[in-house]
N, C-alpha and C positions, 0 to 999 in steps of 0.2 A: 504493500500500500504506500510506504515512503517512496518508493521508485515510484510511481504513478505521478504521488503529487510532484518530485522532483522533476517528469520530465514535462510536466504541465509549468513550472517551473521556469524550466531550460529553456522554453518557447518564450514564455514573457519575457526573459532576461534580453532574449536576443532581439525581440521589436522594441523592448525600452530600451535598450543602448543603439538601434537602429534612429527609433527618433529624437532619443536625448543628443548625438552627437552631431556637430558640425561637418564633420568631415564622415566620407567611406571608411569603414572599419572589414578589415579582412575576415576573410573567411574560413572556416573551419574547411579543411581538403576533404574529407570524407561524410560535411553533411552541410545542408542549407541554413547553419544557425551561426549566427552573428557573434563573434567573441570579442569583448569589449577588453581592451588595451590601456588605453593612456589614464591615467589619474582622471580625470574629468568621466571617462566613462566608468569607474569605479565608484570614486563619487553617487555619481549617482544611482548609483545599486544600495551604495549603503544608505543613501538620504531617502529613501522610499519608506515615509515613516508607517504607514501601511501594514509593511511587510518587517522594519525591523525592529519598530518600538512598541509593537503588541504585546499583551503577555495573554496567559488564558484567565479565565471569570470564576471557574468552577472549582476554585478553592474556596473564593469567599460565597460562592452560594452553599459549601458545606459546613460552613465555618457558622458559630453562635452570636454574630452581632448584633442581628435581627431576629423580627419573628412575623408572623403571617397574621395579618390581622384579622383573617378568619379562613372557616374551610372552605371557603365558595373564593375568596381570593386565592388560596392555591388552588386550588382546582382548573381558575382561570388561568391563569400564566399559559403565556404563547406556549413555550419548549414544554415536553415532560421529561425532559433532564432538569430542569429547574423542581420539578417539581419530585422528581427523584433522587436525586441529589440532597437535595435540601432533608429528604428525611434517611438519606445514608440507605437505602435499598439496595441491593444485591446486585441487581442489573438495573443500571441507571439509565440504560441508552436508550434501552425502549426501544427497537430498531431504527435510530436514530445511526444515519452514516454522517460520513463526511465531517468528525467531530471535530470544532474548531479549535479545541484546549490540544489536543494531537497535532493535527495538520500544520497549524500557522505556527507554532514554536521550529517545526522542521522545514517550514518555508523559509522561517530566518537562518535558520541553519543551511539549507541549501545555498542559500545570497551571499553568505559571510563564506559558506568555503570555497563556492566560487571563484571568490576576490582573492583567497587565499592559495586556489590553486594559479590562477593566474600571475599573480604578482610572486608566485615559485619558481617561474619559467624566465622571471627576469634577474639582472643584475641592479636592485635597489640599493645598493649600500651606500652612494650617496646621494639618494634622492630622498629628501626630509620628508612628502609632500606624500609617498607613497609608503614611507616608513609608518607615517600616522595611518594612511589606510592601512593596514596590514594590522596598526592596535587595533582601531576600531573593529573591524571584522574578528578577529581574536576575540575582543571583549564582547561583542552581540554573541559570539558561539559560547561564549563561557556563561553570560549573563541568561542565555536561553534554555542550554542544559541544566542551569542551576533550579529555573523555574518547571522545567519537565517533572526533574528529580524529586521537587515538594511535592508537587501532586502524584505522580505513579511509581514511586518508590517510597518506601517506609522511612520515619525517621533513622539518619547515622546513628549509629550506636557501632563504637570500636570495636565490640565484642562477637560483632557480627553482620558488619559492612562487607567483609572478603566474600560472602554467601550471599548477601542480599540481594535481590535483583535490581538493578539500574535501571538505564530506557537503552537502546541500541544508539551506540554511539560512533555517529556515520562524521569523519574526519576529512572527507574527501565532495567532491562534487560527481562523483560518476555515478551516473542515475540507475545503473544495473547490478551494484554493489548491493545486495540483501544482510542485514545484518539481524545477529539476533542481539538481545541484550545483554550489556556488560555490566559489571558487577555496581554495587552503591560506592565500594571501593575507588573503582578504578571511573566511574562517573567523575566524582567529587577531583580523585587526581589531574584531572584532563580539565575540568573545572579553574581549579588551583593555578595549574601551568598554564592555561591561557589567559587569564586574568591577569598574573603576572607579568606574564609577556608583554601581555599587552596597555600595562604600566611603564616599561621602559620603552615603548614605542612612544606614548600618546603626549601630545603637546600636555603640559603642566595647568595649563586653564581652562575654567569653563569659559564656552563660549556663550556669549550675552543673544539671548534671542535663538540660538539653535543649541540649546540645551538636548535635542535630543542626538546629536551628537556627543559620545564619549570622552571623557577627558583622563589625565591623571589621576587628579582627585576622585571620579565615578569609577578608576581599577582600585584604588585602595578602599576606596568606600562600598564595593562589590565584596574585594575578599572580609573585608570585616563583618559584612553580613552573611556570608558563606559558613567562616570561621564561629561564630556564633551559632549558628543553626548545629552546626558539630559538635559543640560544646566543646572548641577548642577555647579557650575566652583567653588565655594567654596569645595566641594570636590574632583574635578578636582584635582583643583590645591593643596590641600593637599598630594594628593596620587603622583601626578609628584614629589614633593618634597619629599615623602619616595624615590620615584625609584632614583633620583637625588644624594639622601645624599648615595645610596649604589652606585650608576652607573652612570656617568655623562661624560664616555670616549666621545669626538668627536673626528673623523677622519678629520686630513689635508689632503687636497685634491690635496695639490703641491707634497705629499711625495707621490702619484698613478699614473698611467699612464693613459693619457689621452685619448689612439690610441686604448688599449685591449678592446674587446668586454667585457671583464669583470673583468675590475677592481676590483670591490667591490662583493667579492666575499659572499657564507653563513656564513663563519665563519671571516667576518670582524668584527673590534671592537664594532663598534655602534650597532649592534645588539643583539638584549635583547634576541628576541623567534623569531627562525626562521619558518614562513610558506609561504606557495605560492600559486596562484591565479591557478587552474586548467585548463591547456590550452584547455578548449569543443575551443575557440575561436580565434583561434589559427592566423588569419588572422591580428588579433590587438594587436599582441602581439612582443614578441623582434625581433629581425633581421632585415636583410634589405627586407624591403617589399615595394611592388608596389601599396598596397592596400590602404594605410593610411597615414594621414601625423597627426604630433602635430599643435593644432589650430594656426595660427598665432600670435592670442590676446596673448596666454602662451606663445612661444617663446620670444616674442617682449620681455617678462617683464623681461630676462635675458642681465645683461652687459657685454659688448664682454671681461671684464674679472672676469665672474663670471666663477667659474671651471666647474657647473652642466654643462651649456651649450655643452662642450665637451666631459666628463665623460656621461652624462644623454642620450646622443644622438648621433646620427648620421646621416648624409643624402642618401636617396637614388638615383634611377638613373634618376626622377623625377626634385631629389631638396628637396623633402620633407623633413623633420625629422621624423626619427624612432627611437623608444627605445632601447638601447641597454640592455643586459643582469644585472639586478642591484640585487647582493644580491643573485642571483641563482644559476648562472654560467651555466645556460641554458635559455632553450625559454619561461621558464614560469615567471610571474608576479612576484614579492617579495608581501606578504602581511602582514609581521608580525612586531612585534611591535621594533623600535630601538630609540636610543639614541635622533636623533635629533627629534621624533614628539615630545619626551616628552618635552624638551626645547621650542617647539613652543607652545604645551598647558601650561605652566607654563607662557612663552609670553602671550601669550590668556587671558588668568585667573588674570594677572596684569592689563593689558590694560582695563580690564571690570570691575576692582574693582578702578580704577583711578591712579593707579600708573604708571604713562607713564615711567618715568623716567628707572626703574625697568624693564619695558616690554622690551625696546627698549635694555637694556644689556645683556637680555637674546638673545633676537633678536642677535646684537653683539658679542655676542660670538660663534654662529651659523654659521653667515654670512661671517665673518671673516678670519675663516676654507674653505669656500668654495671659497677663493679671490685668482688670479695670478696678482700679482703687474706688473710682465712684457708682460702681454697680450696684453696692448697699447701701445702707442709709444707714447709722451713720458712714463715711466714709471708712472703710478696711484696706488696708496697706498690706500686700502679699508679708505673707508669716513662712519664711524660707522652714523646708522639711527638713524631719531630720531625726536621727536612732539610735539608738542605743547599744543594737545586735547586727552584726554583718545581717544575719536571717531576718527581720525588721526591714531594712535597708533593700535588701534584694527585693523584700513583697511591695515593699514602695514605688520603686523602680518596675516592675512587673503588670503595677497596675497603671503607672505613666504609660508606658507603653500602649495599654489597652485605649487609654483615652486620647491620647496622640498618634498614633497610628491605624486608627480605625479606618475600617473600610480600605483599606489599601492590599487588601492579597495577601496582607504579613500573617493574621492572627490564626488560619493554619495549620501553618509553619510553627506559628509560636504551641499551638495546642500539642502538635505533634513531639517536637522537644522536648517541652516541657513534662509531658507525658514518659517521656521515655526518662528524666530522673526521679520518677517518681512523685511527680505533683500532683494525680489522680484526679484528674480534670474528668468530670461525666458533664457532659453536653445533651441537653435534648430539643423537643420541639412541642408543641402541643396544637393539635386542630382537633376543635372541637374538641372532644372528651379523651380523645385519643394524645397518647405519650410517645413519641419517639426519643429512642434513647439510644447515645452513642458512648458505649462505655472506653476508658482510658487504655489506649493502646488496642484497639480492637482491629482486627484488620482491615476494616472498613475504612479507615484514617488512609487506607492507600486504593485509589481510585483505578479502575479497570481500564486497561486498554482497549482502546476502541473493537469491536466486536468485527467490524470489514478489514481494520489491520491485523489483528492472530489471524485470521482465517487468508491471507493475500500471501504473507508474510512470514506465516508457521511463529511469529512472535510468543513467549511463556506470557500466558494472562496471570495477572493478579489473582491469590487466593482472598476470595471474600467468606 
């Protein structure tokens, strides 16, 4: 099935660099497809935000943010992958092909190794211009496998990463390569090394306005969040501190409006690499909707003068809260990497090494940004946190997390970790009278390969 869409693929690449380019571009000898050359036509393979700033949806519709504000609104929803998903069912597809949490993470992959087979056939070493393309492609294959691997592979656990199963990890562009899946291990390695890599490639800045372009700081700010999800936090927190010592702008939240649907737009400061969550699911997502509200339990944990609560949200004609537009400036998700997670894993990675004191300032500097002193009456002056117990300190940090990174794809990821050191996280759902319940570490936490791909492709399906 990866072959199919790669050579569905191979076509597109060849009439977009046909019409992107000024000039005739030569021809492949043995077939009618356009192979794109010069920087400018690389360029624009990887600028196709389409294809390389997507990420997939169907984490956060499994994930506990929200909840259904009744059985007759799931019921409705367009997909019933939405609708299956959401309550962790066994076969989520529902004969549902062409699933886009599959297909478009290995479209980006297709694009990026492309670039990277191409620019293997030349002599770049001193061409600066195509050295950065070579990071950026590096970091879209790293940044895509990383997002594969949260949804169809089980959380990393050391003890049994070397067994785990991966996603098939296709390194090349040849469309008739069949692979099967390689390990959580050797994912995560291949992860690591291109990310890397493609750190010592990538120009040192963000770019203002084409944020979705790769930089230095979005390779260090990738592996920190890679490293975290491992529970490696000694490297974690290494790498938050490269992204920190180039990038550490936070946004005040008193200097935004609190009423726009979209404040916080793509090219606001805190963002490092802009991507976005692909609306298949569109019923859970920004706007004023009927369908959804935010859990209770998360709201509650917002002070009536913390700024998210108003910027983060809206109500609809219910009463519920819904999301407003964060980071996009439309209806789709934000999911790419900014300023404040890094600051909360750098929090994270103190807290667990025993430095409360430390944790709680990073926390503080975060939080503080997000504070309206005249929200209350009388006027409240943010009260900087703060513990007593490294373990304190961590649940602080854990719940920051929750309420600043909501809706963005993380919380998952974070259930799935967290899960695996034993923080015994049960998640449910309720329609109507009915309880869906997804217990800690269940194998349902790792989502089924598409049911057209095992069967094209002989790929190992997930045990559910």
């Amino acid at each position: 099935m990866i072959a199919i869409y790669m050579k569905k693929m191979m076509i597109i690449l060849g009439i977009f660099a046909l019409l992107g380019c000024k000039k005739k571009l030569d021809l492949k000898p043995d077939s009618r497809i356009i192979v794109p050359k010069s920087a400018n036509d690389l360029q624009l393979i990887l600028d196709n935000t389409g294809v390389m700033n997507v990420t997939p949806n169907i984490g956060h519709v499994s994930a506990d943010e929200y909840f259904f504000s009744s059985l007759q609104a799931w019921q409705s929803t367009y997909s019933p992958v939405t609708r299956t998903a959401s309550v962790w069912q066994k076969d989520i597809y529902a004969g549902v092909t062409q699933v886009g949490d599959w297909r478009r993470p290995y479209s980006t992959i297709y694009y990026a190794n492309t670039v990277l087979d191409i620019l293997a056939t030349q002599d770049i070493s001193n061409d600066n211009e195509k050295q950065i393309l070579k990071g950026r492609a590096l970091f879209a294959r790293a940044y895509t496998y990383y997002n594969l691997v949260s949804i169809f592979s089980k959380a990393y656990d050391p003890l049994t990463a070397s067994q785990d199963l991966g996603v098939p990890l296709k390194l090349n562009a040849n469309i008739d390569e069949i692979l099967q899946r390689g390990t959580l291990e050797q994912c995560y390695n291949q992860i690591i090394l291109d990310a890397k890599a493609s750190g010592d490639l990538l120009q040192q800045d963000i770019i203002s306005n084409k944020r979705s372009r790769p930089s230095k700081v979005a390779a260090f700010a990738l592996l920190a969040r890679v490293y975290l999800s491992m529970g490696k936090f000694t490297e974690a927190e290494a790498y938050a501190d490269k992204t920190l010592s180039l990038y550490s702008t936070l946004t005040d939240y008193n200097l935004i409006s609190k009423t726009v649907n979209a404040a916080l737009s793509f090219n606001s400061e805190e963002v490092i690499y802009f991507t976005y969550q692909y609306p298949d699911y569109f019923e859970l997502g920004v706007g004023l909707r009927t369908t959804y509200g935010i859990v209770p339990e998360l709201i509650n944990l917002y002070n009536p003068s913390d700024l998210r609560l108003p910027i983060y949200f809206q109500k609809n004609t219910l009463g519920n809260y819904n999301i407003r537009s964060l980071y996009t400036g439309n209806s789709a998700l934000f999911s790419g990497l900014a300023t404040d997670e890094i600051y909360l894993i750098k929090a994270e990675c103190l807290a667990r090494r025993g430095e409360t004191l430390q944790s709680m300032s990073y926390l503080n500097q975060l939080g503080i940004k997000r504070w309206d002193p005249k929200a209350t009456s009388p006027s409240k002056p943010y009260e900087n946190l703060t513990a007593n117990t490294p373990e304190i300190a961590l649940d602080k940090v854990l719940i920051e997390r929750r309420k600043e990174l909501v809706f963005r794809g993380i919380r998952w990821t974070d259930l799935k970790r967290l899960n695996v050191e034993g923080r015994n996280i049960t998640i449910t759902r309720k329609l109507n009278d009915q309880i869906f319940t997804l217990e800690p570490n269940s194998p349902r936490y790792v989502l089924p390969i598409p049911d057209d791909e095992v069967a094209l492709s002989g790929v190992a399906q997930n045990v559910r």
